[in-house]
KOLSEKOL-312728 format. One record per residue: residue number from 1; residue in three letters; x, y, z of N, C-alpha, C in turn. Coordinates in pm, whole numbers, always signed. Layout:
BEGIN
- n, res, n.X, n.Y, n.Z, ca.X, ca.Y, ca.Z, c.X, c.Y, c.Z
- NUM, ALA, X, Y, Z, X, Y, Z, X, Y, Z
...
***
This chain:
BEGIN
- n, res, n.X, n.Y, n.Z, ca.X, ca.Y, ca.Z, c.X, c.Y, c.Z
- 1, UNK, -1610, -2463, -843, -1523, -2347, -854, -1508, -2283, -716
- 2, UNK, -1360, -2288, -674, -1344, -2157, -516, -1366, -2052, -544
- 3, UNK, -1415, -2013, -453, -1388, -1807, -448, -1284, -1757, -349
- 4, UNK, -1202, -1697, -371, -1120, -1615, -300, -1213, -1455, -247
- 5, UNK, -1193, -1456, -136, -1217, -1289, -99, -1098, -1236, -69
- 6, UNK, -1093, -1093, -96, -959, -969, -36, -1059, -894, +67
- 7, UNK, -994, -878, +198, -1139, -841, +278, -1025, -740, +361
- 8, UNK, -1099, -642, +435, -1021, -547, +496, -1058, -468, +635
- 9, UNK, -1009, -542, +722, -1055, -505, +835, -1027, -384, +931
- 10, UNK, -1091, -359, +1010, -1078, -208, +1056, -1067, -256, +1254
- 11, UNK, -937, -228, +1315, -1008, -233, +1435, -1051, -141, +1554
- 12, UNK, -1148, -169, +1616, -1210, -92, +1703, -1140, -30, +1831
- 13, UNK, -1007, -80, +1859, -923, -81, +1931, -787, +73, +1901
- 14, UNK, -769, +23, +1792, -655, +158, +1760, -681, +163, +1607
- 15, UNK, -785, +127, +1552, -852, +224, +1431, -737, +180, +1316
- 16, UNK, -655, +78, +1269, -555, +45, +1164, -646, -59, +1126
- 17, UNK, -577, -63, +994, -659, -174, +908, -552, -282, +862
- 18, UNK, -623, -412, +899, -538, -539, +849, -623, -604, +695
- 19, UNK, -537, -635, +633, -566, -671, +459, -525, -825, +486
- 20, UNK, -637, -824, +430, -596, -1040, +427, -710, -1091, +261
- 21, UNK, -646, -1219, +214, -744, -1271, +147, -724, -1436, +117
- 22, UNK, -807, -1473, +139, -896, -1614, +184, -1008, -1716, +96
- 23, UNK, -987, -1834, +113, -1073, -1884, +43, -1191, -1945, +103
- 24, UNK, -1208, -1904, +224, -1281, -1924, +357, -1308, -1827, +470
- 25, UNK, -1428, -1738, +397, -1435, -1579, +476, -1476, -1611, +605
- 26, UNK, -1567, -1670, +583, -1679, -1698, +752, -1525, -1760, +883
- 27, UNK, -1446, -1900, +863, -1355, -1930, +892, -1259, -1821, +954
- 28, UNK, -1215, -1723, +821, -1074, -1640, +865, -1116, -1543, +955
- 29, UNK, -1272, -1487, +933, -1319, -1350, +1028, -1360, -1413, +1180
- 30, UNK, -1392, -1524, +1165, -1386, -1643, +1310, -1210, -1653, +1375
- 31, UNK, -1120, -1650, +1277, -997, -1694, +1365, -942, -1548, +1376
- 32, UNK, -1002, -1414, +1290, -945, -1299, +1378, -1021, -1285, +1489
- 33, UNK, -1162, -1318, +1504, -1254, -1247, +1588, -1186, -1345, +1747
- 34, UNK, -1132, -1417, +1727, -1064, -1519, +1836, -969, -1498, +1888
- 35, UNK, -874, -1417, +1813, -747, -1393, +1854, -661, -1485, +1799
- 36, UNK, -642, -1582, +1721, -597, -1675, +1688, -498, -1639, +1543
- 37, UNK, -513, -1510, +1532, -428, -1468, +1384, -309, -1366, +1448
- 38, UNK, -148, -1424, +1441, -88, -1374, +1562, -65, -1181, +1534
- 39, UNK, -49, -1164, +1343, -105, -1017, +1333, -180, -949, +1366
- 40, UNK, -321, -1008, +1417, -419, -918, +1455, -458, -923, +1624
- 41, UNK, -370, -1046, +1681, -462, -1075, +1801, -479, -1042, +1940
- 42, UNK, -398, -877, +1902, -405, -809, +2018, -469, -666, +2003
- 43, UNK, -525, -664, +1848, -610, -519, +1808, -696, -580, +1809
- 44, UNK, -760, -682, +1833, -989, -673, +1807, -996, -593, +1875
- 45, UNK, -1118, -613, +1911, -1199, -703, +1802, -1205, -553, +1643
- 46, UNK, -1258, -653, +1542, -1268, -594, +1379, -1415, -559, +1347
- 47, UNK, -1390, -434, +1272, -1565, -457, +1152, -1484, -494, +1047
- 48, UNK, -1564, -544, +960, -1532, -604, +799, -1590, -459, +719
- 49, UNK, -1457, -393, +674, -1525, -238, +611, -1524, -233, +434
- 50, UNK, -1469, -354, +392, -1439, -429, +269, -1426, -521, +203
- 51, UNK, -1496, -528, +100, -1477, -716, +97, -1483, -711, -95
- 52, UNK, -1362, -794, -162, -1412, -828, -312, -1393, -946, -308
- 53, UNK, -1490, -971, -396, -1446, -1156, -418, -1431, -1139, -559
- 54, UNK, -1370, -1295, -540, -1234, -1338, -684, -1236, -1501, -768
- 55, UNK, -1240, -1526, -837, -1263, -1682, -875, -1135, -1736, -896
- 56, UNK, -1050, -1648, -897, -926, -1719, -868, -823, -1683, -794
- 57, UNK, -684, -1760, -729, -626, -1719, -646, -513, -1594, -653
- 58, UNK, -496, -1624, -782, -362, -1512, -825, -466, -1342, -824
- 59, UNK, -564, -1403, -870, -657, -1246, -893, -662, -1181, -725
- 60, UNK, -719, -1286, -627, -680, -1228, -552, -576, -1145, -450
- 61, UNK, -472, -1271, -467, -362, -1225, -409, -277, -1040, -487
- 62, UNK, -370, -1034, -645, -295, -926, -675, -372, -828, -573
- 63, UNK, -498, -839, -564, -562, -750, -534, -513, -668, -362
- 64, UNK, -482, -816, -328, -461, -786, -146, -311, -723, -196
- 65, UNK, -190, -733, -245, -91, -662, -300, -115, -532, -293
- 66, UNK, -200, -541, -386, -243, -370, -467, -256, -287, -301
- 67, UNK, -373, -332, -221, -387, -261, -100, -297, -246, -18
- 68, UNK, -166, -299, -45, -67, -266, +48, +8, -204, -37
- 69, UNK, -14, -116, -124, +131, -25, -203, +20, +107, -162
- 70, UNK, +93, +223, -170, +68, +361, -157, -84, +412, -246
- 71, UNK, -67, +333, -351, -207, +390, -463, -331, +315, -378
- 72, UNK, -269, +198, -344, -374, +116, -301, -443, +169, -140
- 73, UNK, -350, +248, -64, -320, +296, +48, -458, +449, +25
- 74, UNK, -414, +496, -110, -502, +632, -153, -609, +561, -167
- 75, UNK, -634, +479, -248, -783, +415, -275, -845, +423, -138
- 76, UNK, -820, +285, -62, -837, +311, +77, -913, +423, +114
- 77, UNK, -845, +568, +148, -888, +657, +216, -980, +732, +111
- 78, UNK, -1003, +707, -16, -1073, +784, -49, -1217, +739, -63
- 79, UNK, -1213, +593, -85, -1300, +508, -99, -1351, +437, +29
- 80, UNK, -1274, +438, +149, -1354, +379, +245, -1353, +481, +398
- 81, UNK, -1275, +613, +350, -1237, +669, +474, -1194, +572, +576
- 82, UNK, -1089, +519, +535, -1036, +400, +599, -872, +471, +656
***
């Protein structure tokens, strides 16, 4: 069985958060921490300020969705001071 993660990064640079989700955490936080993800690769370096995991792919992808609409935006700040 895969696991999907929805993981949510914070950067140290200008303080915005990039939403991604993956079926290969160690991998994807290696190709932001590189510069190699062309969305992120001029804000690193990242902390990882969130992370759910998922057993399947649609579950995740709703989830990384959800964090990009406005409710998901409130969650965010209330839940991660993000």
């Amino acid at each position: 069985m895969q696991n999907f993660s929805v993981y949510i990064l914070k950067s140290f640079k200008d303080h915005r958060r990039y939403i991604g989700f993956t079926s290969n955490l160690e991998k994807r936080l290696q190709q932001h921490a590189l510069g190699l993800v062309k969305s992120t690769q001029a804000r690193g370096p990242f902390t990882l300020v969130h992370l759910e995991k998922f057993s399947t792919k649609v579950g995740a992808m709703k989830r990384e969705k959800f964090f990009k609409t406005g409710k998901g935006r409130e969650w965010m700040q209330v839940n991660l001071g993000a």
